[in-house]
C-alpha positions in Angstrom: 4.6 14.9 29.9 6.1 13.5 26.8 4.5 15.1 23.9 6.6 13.9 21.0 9.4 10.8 20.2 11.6 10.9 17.1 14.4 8.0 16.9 14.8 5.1 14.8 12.1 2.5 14.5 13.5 -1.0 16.2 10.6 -3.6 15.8 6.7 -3.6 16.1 4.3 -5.6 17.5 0.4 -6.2 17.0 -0.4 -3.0 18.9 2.7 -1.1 20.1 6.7 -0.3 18.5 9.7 0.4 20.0 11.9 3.6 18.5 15.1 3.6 19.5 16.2 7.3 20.7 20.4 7.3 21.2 20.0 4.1 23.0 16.9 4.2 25.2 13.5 2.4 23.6 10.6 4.0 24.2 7.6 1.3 23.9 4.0 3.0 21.9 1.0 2.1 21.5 -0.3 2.8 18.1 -3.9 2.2 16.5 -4.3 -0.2 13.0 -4.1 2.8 11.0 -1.2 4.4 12.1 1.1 1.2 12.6 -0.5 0.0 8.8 1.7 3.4 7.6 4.6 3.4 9.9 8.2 2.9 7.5 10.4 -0.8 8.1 12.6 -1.5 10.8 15.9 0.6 11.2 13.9 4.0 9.8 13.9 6.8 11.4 10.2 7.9 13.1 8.7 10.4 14.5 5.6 10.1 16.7 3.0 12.8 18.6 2.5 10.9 21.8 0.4 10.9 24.7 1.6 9.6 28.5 -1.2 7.5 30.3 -0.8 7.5 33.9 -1.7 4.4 36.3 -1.0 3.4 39.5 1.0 0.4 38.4 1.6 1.6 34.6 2.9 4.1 32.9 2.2 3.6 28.9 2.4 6.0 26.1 0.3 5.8 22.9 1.5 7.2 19.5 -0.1 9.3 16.3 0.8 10.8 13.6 -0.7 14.5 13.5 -1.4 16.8 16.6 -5.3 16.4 15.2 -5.3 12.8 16.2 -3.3 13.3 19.0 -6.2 15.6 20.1 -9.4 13.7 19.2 -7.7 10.8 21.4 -7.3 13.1 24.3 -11.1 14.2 24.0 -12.2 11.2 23.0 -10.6 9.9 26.6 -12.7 12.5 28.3 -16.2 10.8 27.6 -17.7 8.2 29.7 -16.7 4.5 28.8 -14.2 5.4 26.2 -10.7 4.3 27.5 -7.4 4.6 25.9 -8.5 1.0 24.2 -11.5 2.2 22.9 -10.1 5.4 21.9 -7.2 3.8 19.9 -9.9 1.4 18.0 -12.1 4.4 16.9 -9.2 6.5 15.5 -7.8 3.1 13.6 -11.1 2.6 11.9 -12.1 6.1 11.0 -8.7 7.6 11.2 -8.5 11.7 12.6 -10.1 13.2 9.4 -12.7 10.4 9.8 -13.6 11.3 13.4 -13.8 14.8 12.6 -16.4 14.1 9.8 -18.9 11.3 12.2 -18.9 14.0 14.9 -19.2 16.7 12.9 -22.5 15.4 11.2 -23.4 13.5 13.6 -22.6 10.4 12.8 -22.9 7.7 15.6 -23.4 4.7 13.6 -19.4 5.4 12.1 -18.1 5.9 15.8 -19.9 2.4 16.4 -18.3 0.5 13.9 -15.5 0.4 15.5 -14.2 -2.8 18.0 -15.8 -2.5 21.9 -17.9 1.1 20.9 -21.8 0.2 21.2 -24.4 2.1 19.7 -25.2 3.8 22.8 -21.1 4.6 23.7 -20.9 6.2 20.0 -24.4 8.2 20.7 -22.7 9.8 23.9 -19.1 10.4 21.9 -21.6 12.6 19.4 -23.2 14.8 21.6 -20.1 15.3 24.3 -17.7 15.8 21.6 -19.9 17.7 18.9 -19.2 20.9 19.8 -15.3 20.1 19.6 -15.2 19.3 15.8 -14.9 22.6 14.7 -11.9 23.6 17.0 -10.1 20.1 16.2 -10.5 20.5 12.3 -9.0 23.9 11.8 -5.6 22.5 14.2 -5.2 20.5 10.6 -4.2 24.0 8.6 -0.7 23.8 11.2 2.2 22.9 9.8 4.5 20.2 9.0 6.9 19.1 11.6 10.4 18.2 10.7 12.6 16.8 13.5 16.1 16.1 12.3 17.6 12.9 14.1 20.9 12.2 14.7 20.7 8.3 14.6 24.3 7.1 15.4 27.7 9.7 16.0 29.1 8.3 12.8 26.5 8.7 10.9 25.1 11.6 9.1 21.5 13.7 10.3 18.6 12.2 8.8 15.4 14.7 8.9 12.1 12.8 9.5 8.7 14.8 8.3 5.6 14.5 10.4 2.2 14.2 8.2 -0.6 16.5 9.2 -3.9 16.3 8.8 -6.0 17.6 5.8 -5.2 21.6 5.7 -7.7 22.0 2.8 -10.9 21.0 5.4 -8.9 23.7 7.9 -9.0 26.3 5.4 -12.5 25.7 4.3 -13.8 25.8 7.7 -11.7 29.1 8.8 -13.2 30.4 5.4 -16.6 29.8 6.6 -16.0 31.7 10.0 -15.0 34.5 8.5 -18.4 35.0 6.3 -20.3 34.5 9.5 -21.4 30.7 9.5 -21.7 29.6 13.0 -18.7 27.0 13.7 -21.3 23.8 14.3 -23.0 24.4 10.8 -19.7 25.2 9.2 -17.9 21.8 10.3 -20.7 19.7 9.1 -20.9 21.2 6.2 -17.4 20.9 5.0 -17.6 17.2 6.7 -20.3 16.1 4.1 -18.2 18.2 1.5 -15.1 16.3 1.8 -17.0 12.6 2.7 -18.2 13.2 -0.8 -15.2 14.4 -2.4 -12.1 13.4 -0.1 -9.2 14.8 -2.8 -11.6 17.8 -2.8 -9.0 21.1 -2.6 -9.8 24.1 -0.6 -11.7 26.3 -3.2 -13.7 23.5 -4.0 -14.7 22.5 -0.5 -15.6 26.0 0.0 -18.1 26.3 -2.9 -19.5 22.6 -2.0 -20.4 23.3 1.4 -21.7 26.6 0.8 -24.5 24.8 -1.6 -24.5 23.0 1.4 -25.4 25.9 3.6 -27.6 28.0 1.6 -31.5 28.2 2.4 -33.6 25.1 1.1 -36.7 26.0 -1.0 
């Protein structure tokens, strides 16, 4: 299994890039999101990845955090979501975006994206909702650096891999540990950050214990 490429970016395409890695070009497939953020030709890159295995194919897909690397591979699991499918849900919610629709529930988001009818998205919410919690707190992980040695003659170049939110992490693990079940306590920090995105981690806390505290 390859789990991660770091070279130097050589061109893109429409749907897919080719990084260079000491002389062998490894060819990704990347959603609209992540390509819309990937650095200019002849920079270095580093990509999470994930192998797809065919019978007559072999093709590898691309993201930028281990959280969207991970919603991709459950997202693969449920019925009628494909690798295509997959790609065009993560490029028009993006990993924090997924998190949130499942977490509340959300099919209409999931459906917004290209090829993912209303019925597709209804399925992706109730296989996957019990996922979102265990997906969200992987974004507290840390930051990887890979350092890249792009040509013998020249110097190392050290590339740093974004992660996801840690602040929605922190909040969530937060929430665990003053007994909020992990189902209520992802939605709650979802709606917390949909409303406040920039939102740090004391302040989702306090929103999405409003959130949680008894009506009436």
């Amino acid at each position: 299994m390859i789990g991660k490429i770091a070279g130097r970016l050589e061109y893109r395409s429409n749907d897919h890039v080719l990084i260079d890695v000491r002389g062998v070009g490894y060819v990704i497939y990347v959603s609209d999101r992540v390509m819309a953020g990937l650095p200019g030709n002849g920079e270095a890159l580093a990509l999470y990845t994930d192998l797809l295995v065919r019978e007559d194919n072999l093709q590898l897909f691309g993201f930028t955090t281990l959280v969207e690397k991970e919603w991709h591979r459950l997202l693969m699991s449920v019925q009628g979501i494909g690798a295509k499918a997959s790609m065009a849900i993560l490029g028009t919610l993006g990993a924090d975006g997924v998190s949130r629709a499942i977490a509340l529930g959300d099919a209409p988001a999931v459906a917004r994206a290209k090829g993912v009818g209303p019925k597709t998205a209804q399925r992706v919410i109730i296989e996957l909702k019990d996922k979102a919690p265990g997906v969200m707190a992987m974004g507290a992980g840390p930051a990887v650096d890979e350092v890249i040695e792009t040509e013998a003659s020249e110097p190392v170049r050290r590339v740093a891999t974004p992660r996801s939110n840690p602040a929605q992490a922190e909040a969530l693990s937060a929430l665990g540990n003053l007994g909020y079940a992990p189902g209520d306590a992802a939605g709650a920090v979802a709606e917390a950050a949909g409303t406040d995105p920039d939102a740090d981690t004391p302040a989702l806390i306090r929103a999405a214990l409003k959130l949680l505290a008894p009506k009436g």
